[in-house]
C-alpha positions as a printed Julia matrix, in Angstrom:
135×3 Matrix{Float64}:
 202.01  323.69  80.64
 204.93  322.78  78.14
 206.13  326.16  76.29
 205.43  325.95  72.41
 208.18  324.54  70.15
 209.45  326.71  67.49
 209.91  325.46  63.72
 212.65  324.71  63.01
 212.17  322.52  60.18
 213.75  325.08  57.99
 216.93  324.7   59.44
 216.96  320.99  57.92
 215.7   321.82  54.43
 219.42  323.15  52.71
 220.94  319.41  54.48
 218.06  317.62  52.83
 218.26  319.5   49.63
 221.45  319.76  49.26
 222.18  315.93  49.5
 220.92  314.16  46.94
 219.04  310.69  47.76
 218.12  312.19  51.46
 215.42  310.2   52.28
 214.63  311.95  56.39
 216.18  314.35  58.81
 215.35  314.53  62.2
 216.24  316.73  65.02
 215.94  314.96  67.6
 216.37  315.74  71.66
 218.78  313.31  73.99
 215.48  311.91  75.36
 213.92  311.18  71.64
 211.35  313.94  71.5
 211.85  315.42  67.63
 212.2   318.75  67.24
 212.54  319.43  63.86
 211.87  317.13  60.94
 212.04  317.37  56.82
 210.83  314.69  54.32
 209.25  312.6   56.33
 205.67  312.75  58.8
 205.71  313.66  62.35
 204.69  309.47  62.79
 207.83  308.11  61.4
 209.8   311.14  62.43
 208.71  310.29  66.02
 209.58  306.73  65.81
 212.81  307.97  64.64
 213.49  309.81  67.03
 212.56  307.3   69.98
 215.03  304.49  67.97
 217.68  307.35  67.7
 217.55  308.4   72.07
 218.48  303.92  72.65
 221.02  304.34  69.81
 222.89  307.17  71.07
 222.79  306.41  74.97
 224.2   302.45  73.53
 226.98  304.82  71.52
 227.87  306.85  75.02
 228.14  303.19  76.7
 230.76  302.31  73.85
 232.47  306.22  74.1
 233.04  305.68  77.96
 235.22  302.82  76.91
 237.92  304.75  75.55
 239.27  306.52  78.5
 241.2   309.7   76.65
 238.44  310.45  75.51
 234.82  312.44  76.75
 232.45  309.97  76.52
 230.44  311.65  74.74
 228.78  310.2   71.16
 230.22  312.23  68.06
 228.57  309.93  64.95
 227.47  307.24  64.19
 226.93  305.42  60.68
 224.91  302.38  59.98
 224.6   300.98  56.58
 221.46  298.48  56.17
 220.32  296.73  53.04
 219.05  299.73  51.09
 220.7   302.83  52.8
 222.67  304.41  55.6
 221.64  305.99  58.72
 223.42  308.66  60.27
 223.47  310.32  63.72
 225.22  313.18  64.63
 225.81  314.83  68.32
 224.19  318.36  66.88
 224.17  320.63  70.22
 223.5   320.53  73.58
 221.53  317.75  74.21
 220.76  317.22  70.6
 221.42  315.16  67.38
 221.23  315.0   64.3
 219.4   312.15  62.2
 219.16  311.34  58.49
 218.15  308.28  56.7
 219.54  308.25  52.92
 219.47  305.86  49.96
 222.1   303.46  49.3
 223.18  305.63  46.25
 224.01  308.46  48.41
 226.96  310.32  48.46
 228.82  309.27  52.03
 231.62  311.59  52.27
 229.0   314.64  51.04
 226.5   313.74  53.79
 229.01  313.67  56.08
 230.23  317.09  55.1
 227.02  318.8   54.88
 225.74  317.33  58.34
 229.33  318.59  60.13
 228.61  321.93  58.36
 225.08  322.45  59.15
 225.74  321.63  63.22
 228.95  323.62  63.23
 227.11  327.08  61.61
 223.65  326.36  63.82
 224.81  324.15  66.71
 223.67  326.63  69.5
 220.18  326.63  67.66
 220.04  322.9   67.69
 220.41  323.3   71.01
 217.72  321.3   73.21
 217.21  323.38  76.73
 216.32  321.0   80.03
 212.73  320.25  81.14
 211.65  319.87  84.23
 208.12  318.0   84.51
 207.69  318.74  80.74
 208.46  322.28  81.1
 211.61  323.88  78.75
 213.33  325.67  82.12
């Protein structure tokens, strides 16, 4: 028996409001299970979030090459033909996804998404599981 995932979708809304030309945002686990999503459906939002768990375990490869520092993923931009992608580490075992038109505002995003994880980090927080249980 898995315990019952709170919504937390409204902890996404002021990011993608706030932002204009947010297209998604996805809270995503370390192993790709979403936890939170705005603007988009839970289909795409889960797809996201699988592409997003390879993405960021490929960025902690690339981290453990710099040996000062922790490893650990902080963000990552990608800018495709029509928009950026963004993932950010957003709390324990959790990150921070948004897809955004190619009119969007980098340096804003960027802002808003450091904001949002640095005021509600602990509650983006994804707790272990252990045979699909939240321990």
């Amino acid at each position: 028996m898995t315990q019952p995932r709170f919504n937390m979708d409204w902890m996404l809304r002021d990011l993608a409001s706030s932002v204009p030309e947010t297209r998604h945002v996805v809270l995503l686990s370390s192993d790709g299970l979403c936890m939170a999503q705005v603007g988009t459906d839970k289909d795409t939002a889960d797809r996201l979030a699988a592409a997003c768990a390879g993405l960021q375990s490929l960025s902690g490869a690339i981290a453990a090459e710099f040996p000062e520092g922790d490893g650990r993923m902080r963000l990552v931009v990608i800018e495709v033909d029509g928009g950026f992608f963004y993932l950010m580490a957003a709390g324990i075992s959790s990150y921070l996804a948004v897809l955004a038109e190619d009119s969007v505002d980098a340096g804003l995003m960027g802002q808003c998404m450091r904001d949002l994880v640095a005021r509600l980090g602990e509650h983006l927080s994804s707790p272990p599981r252990v045979d699909g249980r939240v321990t």
